[in-house]
N, C-alpha and C positions, 0 to 999 in steps of 0.2 A: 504494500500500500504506500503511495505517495506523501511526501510530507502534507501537502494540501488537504488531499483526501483526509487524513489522517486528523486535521486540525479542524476541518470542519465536521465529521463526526464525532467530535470530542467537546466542542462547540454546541453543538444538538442534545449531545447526553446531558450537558452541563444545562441547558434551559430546561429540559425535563426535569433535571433532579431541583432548579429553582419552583418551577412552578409546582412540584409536586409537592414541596413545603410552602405552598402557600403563595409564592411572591407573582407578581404582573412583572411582563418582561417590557420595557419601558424601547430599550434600544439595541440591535446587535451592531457590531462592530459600527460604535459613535468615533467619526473621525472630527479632531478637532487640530487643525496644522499637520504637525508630524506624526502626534498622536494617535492612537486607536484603542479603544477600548472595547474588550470582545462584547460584554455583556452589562448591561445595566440595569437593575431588575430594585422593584420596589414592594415593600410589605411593612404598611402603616407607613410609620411614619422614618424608616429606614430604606436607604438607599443602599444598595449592594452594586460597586463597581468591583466587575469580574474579570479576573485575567486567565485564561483554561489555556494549560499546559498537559500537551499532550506527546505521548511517548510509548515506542515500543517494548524500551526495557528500561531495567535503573540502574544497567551496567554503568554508565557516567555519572550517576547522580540522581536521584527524584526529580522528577519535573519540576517543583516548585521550586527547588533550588537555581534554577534557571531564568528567576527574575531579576533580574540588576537593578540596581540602585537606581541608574539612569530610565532605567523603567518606571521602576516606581513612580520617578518623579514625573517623567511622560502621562501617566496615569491621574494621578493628582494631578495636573493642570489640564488635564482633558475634563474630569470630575466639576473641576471647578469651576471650567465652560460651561459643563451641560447644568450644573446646578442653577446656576447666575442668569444664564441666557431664559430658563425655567420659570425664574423665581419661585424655586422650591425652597420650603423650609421641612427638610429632613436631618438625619443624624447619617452622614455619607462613612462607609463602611469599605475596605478593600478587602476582598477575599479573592485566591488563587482557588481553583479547582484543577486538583491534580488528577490526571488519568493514565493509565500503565493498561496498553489494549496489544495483550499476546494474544493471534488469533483470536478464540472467542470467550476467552480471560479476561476480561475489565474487570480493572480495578480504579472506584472512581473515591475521591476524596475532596471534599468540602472544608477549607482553610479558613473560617472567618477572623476577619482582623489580621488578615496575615500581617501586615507593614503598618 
């Protein structure tokens, strides 16, 4: 499977497991500049910007290790577009969703507050 393929079925799992706790999926992949944010999902009065990392295996590492710093901060300022341009008043929240998909082995994790 292609890295594409691969990110965008991982991207799909990751809204299913939001909305099936509950959340309304507000935006996928919110581009703001350089920015992108996969997933932006809301429940009450909490915003969840979502980064899904997705991976064949964790020979290199877990997926969510694979967020950088310069990321993060890409995310945060994409957030704070979408928040402001909104005029939302929520509590904005960063979670990674890590996924590990050998064959038809997923293994899917929900990171809240990662950063």
């Amino acid at each position: 499977m292609n890295t594409t393929k691969l990110g965008r079925q991982g991207e799909s799992l990751a809204v299913e497991s939001y909305q099936k706790k509950g959340y309304t999926i507000l935006k996928r992949n919110y581009r703001f500049g350089r920015s992108e944010v996969d997933i932006i999902a809301r429940k009450g009065e909490v915003l969840a910007i979502v980064e899904v990392k997705s991976r064949t295996s964790t020979y290199f590492g877990d997926p969510q290790s694979f967020v950088s710093k310069k990321q993060q901060r890409s995310l945060i300022v994409a957030a704070d577009h979408f928040v402001s341009t909104n005029n939302l008043d929520v509590n904005v929240r960063f979670d990674i969703v890590s996924i590990v998909s050998q064959g038809k082995n997923i293994k899917l994790q929900i990171i809240e507050n990662a950063f």
